[in-house]
C-alpha positions as CSV (number, residue, x, y, z in Angstrom):
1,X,108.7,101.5,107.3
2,X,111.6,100.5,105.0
3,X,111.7,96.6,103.8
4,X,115.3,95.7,104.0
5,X,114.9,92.2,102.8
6,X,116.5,91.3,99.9
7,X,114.3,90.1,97.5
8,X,114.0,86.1,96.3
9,X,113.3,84.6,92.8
10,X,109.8,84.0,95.1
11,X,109.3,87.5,94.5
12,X,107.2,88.4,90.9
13,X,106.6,91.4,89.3
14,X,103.2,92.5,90.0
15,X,102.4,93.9,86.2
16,X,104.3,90.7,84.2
17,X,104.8,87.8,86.8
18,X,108.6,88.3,85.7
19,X,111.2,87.7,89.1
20,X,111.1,91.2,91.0
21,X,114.2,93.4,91.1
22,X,112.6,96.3,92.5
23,X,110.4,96.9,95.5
24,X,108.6,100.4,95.8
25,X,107.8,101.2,99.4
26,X,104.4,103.5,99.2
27,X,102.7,105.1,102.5
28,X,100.2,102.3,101.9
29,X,101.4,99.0,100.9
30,X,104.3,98.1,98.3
31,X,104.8,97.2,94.7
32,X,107.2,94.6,93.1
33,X,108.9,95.2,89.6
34,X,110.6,93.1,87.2
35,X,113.9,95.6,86.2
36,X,111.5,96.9,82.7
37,X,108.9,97.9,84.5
38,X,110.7,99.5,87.3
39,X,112.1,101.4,84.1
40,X,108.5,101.6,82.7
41,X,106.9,103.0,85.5
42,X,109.4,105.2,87.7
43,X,108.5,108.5,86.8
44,X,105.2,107.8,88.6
45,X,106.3,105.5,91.4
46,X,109.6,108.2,92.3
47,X,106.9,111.2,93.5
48,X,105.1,109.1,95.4
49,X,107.6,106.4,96.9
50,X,108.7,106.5,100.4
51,X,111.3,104.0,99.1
52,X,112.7,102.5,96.3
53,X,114.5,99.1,97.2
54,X,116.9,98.8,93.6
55,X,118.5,95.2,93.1
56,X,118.9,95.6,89.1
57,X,122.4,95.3,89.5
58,X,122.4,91.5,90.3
59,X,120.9,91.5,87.0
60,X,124.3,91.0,85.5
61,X,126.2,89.5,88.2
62,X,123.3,86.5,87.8
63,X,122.9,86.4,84.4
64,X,125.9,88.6,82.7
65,X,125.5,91.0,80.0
66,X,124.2,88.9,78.0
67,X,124.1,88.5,73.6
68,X,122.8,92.4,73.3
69,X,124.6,94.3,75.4
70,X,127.5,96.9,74.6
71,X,130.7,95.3,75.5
């Protein structure tokens, strides 16, 4: 079953407590990432994901692109 609700600054990252961009649907349960760790750990989360809920790009549209970023 696919979670289709968007995801709150209530929602953390379960390996750094960091607000949650990224919610990986498994056959068992879910995971919440902060947009790093989505990055970190999606070559083990893609094989085994029955879905992969990606809101990264509010990442700029909520905080820009900010001081580091190519422009």
């Amino acid at each position: 079953m696919e979670s289709r609700t968007p995801l709150t600054a209530a929602d953390r990252c379960d390996r750094c407590n960091a607000q949650a961009y990224v919610r990986v649907v498994l056959p068992v349960g879910e995971l919440l990432f902060c947009a790093h760790h989505a990055r970190e750990h999606a070559p083990k989360f893609a094989a085994v994901a029955t879905h992969v809920q990606d809101e990264t790009d509010r990442l700029l549209a909520e905080h820009g692109a900010g001081p580091g970023a190519a422009g």
